[in-house]
N, C-alpha and C positions, 0 to 999 in steps of 0.2 A: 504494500500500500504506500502510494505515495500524495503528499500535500506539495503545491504549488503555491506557491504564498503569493506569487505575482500576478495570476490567472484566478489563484481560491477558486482550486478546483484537485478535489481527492481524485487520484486515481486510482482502481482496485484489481488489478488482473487476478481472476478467480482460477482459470484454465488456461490451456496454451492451446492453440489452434487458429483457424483460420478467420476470419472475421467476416461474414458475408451479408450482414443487413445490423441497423438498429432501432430501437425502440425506444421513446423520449415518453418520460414518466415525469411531469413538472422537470424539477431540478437535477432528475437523473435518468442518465442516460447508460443503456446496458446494450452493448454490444453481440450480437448473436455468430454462433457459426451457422451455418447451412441445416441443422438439425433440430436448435434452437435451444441448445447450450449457449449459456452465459459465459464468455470468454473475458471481457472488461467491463468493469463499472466505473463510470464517473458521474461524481456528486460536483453539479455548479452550486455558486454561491456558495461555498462547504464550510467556511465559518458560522454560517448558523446551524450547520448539520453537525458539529462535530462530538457535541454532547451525545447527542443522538446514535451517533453512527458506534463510541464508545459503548452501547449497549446492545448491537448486533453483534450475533455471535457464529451465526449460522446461514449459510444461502437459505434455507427455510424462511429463518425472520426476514432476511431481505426480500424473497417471494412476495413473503405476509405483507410486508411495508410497502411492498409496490401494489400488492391489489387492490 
């Protein structure tokens, strides 16, 4: 996981593979491969998310947060 402090914008690479399409959920954006595995996450604006994002623990909760 990386923080951008210039951008404030987390970047979260979950998997490694190809990246073939994404999905914009308000402030985040998740990255898909071709099958529709989660490959990267990025949080915009991520200074308001970071209390937040400290209590994700699992791709589940992040599912959950995005539904």
């Amino acid at each position: 996981m990386e923080y951008n402090i210039e951008a404030n914008i987390i970047s979260w690479e979950i998997s490694t593979g190809k990246i073939c399409h994404v999905k914009e959920f308000s402030n985040f954006i998740v990255h898909l491969s071709k099958a529709g595995k989660p490959i990267l996450v990025e949080i915009l604006n991520a200074s308001n998310f970071k209390t937040k994002l400290s209590k994700i623990e699992t791709i589940k909760q992040i599912n959950e947060a995005l539904s």
